[in-house]
C-alpha positions as CSV (number, residue, x, y, z in Angstrom):
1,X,-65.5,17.6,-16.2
2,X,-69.2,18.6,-16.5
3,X,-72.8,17.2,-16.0
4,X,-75.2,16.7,-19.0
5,X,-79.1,16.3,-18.3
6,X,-80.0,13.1,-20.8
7,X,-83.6,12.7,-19.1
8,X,-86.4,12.1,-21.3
9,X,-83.7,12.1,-24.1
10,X,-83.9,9.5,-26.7
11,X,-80.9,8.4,-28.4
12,X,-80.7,9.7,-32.2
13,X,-79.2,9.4,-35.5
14,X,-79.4,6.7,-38.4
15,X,-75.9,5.3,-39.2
16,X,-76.5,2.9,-41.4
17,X,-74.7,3.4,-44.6
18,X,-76.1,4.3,-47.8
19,X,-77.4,1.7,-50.6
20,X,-74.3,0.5,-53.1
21,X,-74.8,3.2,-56.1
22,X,-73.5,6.4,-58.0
23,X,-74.4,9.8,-55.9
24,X,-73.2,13.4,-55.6
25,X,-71.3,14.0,-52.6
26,X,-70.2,17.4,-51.0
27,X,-67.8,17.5,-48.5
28,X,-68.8,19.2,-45.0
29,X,-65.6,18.7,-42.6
30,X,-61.9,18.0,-43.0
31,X,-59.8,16.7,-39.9
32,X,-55.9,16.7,-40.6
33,X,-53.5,13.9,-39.2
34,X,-51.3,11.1,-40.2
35,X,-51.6,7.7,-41.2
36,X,-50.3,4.9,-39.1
37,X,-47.4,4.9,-41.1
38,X,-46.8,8.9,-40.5
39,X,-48.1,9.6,-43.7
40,X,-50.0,13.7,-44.3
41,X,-53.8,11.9,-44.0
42,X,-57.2,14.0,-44.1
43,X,-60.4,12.7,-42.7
44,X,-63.4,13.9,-44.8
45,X,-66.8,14.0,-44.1
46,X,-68.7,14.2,-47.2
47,X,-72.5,14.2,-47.8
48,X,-74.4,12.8,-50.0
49,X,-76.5,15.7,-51.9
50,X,-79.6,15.4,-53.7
51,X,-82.5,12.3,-53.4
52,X,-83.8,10.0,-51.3
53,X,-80.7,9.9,-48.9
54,X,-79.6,14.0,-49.4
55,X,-77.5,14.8,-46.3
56,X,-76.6,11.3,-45.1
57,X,-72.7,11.4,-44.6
58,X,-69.8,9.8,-45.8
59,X,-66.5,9.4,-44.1
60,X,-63.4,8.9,-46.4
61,X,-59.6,9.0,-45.5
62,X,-57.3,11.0,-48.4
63,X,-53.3,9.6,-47.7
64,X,-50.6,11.6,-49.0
65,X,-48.1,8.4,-49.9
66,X,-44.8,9.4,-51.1
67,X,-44.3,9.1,-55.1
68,X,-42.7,6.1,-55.8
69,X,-44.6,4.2,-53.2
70,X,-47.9,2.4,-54.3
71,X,-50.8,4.4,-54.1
72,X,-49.2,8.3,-54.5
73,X,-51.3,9.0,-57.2
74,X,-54.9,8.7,-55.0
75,X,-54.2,11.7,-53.5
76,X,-53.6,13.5,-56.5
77,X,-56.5,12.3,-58.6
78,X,-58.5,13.5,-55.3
79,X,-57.0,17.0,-55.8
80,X,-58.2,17.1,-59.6
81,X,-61.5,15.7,-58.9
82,X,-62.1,18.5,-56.1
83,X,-60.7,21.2,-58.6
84,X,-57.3,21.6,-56.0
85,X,-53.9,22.1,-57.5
86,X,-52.0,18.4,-58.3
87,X,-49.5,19.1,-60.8
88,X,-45.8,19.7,-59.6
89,X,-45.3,21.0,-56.2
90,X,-48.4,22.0,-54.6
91,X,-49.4,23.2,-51.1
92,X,-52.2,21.2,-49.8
93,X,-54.4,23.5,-48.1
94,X,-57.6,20.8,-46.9
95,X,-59.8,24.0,-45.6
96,X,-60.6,25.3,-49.0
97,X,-61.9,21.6,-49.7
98,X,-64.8,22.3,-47.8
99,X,-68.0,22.6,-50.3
100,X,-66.5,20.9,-53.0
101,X,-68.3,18.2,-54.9
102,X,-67.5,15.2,-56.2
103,X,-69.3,11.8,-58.2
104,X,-68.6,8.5,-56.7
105,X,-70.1,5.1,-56.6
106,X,-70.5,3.7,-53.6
107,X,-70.5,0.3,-52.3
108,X,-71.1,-1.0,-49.0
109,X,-68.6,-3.2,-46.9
110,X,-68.1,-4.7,-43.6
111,X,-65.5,-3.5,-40.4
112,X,-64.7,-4.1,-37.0
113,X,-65.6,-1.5,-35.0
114,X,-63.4,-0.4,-31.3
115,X,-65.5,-2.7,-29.1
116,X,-65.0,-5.8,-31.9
117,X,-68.6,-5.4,-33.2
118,X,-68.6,-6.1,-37.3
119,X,-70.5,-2.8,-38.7
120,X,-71.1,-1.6,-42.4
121,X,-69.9,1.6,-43.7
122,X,-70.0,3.0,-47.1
123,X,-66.7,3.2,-49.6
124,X,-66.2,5.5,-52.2
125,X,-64.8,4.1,-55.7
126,X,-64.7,5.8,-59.0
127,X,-64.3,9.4,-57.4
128,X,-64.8,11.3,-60.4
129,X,-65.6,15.4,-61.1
130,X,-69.3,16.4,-60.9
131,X,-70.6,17.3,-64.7
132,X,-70.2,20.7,-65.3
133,X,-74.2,21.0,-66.2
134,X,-74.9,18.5,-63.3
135,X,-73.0,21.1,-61.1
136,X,-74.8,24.3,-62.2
137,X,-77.8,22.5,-61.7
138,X,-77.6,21.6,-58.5
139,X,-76.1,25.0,-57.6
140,X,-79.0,26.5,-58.8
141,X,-81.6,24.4,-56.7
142,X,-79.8,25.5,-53.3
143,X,-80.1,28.9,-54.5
144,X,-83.4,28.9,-54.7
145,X,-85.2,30.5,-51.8
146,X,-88.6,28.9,-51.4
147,X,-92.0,31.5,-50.8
């Protein structure tokens, strides 16, 4: 237990999702668990890199189903994407995701938050691998130091 001073503190961040479209996203922060089904499950925090709404975040759940169960191959088309191993037998290792970038389109859809509230959130759909030239480019622009 411990005391926190909030006085004269305002209350900050903007958590409304991003607009429905196509963006580059780089992920920041892994968190490993299981799904409610006991299933390997890795929350990521991605963000989105580059315009109007650079460095806004995205959360998105990867589940590691089973093959033969319906939606085993997510997973591994999120390994490709990423540039992780997914062919054969692979050691999933989420730390070495960080930094990795991906394309996806996102939409925007509605939940139920804890305390029964209905919130919006952003999906991703259509992960896909950045453009090789797309990458280079925008590695180039954070290596830039500015004068």
């Amino acid at each position: 237990m411990f005391k926190v001073d909030f006085s004269g503190v305002e209350e900050s961040g903007d958590f409304s999702p991003a607009p429905a479209g196509t963006y580059t996203l780089k992920v920041l922060e892994i968190e490993e668990g299981k799904s409610q089904r006991g299933h390997n499950m890795v929350n990521v925090t991605l963000a989105i890199v580059g315009g109007s709404f650079d460095g806004k975040k995205v959360f998105h759940k990867v589940t590691f189903i089973p093959k033969g169960e319906p939606g085993a191959g997510f997973s591994k088309h999120w390994l490709k994407v990423i540039g992780q191993p997914y062919e054969g037998e692979v050691t999933v290792s989420p730390l070495r995701w960080r930094g990795a970038r991906l394309e996806a389109d996102l939409s925007v859809e509605d939940y139920e938050n804890k305390e029964g509230v209905t919130k919006k959130k952003n999906k991703l759909e259509n992960i896909r691998a950045v453009p090789l030239d797309k990458a280079q480019e925008d590695k180039k622009q954070e290596e830039q130091v500015p004068f």
